[in-house]
C-alpha positions as a Markdown table, in Angstrom:
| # | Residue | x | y | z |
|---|---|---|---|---|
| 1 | Unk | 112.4 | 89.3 | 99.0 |
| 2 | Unk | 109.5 | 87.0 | 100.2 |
| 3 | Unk | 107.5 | 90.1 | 101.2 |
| 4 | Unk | 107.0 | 91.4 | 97.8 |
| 5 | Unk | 106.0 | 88.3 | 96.1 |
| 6 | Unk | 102.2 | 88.8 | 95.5 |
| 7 | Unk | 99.5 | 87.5 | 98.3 |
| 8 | Unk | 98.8 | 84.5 | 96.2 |
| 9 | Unk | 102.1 | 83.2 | 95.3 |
| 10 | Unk | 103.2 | 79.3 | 96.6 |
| 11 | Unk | 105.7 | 80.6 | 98.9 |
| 12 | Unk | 102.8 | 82.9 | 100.7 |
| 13 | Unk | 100.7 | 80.2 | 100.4 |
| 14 | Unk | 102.6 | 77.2 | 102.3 |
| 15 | Unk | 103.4 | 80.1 | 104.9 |
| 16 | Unk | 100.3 | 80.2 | 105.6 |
| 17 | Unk | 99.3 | 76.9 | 105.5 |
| 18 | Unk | 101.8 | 76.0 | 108.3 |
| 19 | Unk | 100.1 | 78.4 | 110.4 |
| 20 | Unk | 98.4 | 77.1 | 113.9 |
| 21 | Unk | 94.8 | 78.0 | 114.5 |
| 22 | Unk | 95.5 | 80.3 | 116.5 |
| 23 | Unk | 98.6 | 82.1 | 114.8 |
| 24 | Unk | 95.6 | 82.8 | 112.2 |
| 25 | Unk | 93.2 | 84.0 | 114.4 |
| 26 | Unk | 95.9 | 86.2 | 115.7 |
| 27 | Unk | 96.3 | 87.6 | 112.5 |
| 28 | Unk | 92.7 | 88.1 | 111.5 |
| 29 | Unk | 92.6 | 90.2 | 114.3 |
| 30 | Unk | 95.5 | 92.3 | 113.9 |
| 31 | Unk | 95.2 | 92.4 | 110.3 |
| 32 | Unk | 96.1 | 95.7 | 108.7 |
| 33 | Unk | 94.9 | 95.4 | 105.0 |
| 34 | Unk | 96.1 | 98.9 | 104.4 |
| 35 | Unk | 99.9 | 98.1 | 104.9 |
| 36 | Unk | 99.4 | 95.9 | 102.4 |
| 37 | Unk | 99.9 | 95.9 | 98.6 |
| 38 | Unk | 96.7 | 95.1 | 95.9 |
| 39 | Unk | 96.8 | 94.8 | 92.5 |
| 40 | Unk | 94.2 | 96.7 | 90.4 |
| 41 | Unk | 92.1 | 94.0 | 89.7 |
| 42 | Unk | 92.0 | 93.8 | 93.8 |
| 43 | Unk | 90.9 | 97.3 | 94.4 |
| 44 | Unk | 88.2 | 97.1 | 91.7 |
| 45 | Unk | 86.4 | 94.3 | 93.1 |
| 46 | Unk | 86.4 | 96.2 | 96.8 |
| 47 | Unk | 85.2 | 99.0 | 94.8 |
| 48 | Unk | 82.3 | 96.9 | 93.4 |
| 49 | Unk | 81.8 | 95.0 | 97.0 |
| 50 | Unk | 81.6 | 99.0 | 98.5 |
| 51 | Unk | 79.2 | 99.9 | 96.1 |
| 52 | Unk | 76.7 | 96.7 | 96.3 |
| 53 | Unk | 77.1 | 96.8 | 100.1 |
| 54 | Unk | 76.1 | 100.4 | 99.8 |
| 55 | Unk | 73.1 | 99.9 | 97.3 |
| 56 | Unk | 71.9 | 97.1 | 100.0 |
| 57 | Unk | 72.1 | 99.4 | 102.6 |
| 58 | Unk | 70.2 | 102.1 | 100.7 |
| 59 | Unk | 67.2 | 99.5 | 100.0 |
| 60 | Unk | 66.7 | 98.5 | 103.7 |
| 61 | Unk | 66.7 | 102.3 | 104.7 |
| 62 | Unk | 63.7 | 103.6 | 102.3 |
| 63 | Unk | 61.9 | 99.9 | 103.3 |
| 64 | Unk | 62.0 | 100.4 | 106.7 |
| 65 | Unk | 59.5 | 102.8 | 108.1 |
| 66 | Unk | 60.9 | 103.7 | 111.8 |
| 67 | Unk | 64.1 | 105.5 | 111.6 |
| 68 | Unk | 64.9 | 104.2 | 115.0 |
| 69 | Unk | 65.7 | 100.8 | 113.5 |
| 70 | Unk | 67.7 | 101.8 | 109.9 |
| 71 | Unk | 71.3 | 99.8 | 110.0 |
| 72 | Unk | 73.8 | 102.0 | 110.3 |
| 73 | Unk | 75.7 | 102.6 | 106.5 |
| 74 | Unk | 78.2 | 100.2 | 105.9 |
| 75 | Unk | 82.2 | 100.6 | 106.5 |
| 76 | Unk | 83.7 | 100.4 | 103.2 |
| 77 | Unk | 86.7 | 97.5 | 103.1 |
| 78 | Unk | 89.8 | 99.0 | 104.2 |
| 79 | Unk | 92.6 | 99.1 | 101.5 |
| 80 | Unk | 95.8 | 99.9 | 101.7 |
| 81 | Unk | 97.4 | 103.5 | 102.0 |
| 82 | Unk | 94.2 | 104.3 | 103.6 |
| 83 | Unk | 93.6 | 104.6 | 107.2 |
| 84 | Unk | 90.9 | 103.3 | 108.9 |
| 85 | Unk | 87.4 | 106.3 | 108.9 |
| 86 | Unk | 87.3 | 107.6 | 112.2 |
| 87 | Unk | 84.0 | 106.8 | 114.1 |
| 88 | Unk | 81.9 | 110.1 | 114.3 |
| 89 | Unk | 81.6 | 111.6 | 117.7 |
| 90 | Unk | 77.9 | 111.1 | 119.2 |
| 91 | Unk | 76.0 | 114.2 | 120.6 |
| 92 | Unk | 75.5 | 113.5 | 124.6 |
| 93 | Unk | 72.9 | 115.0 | 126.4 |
| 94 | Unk | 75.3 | 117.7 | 127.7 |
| 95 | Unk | 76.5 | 118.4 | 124.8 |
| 96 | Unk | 73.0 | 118.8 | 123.2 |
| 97 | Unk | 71.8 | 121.1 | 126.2 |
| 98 | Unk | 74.9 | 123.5 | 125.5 |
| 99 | Unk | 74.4 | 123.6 | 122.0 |
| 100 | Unk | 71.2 | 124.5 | 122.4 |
| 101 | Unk | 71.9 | 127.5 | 125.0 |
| 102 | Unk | 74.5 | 128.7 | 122.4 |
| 103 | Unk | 71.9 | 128.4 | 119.7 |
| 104 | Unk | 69.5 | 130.5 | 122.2 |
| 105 | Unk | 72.2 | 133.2 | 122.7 |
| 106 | Unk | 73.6 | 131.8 | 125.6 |
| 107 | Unk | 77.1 | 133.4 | 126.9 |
| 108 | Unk | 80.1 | 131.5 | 125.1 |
């Protein structure tokens, strides 16, 4: 019954203000929002923190002028239902030098 009282209810809240130290830095590390359950209000405001976060990153990227240094975009908050993105798979230099005898019409 306790687990589908809402996050901020008093039982949840003296839970977790018996926790030790590091009982909560357990759990900030193992946290997995997406298990969880948000209310409406809850997933709008990560939609508005995605969306300024983004907008911030979009004005650092046209002000900086070497591309070498633009921050990567940010990680939108993870909700729940929704699994983590996966990271994107970076091009080695082996990788690069077949693609590019494929792309020459290189044998397959």
């Amino acid at each position: 019954m306790i687990q589908h009282l809402p996050p901020e209810s008093a039982t949840w809240t003296a839970l977790r203000n018996e926790l030790t130290p590091e009982q909560l830095a357990e759990q900030a590390t193992k946290g997995e929002p997406e298990k969880g359950h948000w209310s409406q209000l809850e997933q709008l405001v990560a939609v508005v923190a995605d969306r300024v976060a983004h907008l911030e990153w979009a004005l650092w990227t046209v002000n900086i002028e070497q591309k070498s240094r633009r921050p990567d975009p940010p990680e939108p908050i993870r909700r729940p239902g929704a699994r983590p993105r996966k990271a994107k798979p970076k091009l080695t230099e082996t990788s690069a030098d077949r693609l590019f005898q494929l792309l020459q019409g290189g044998a397959a």
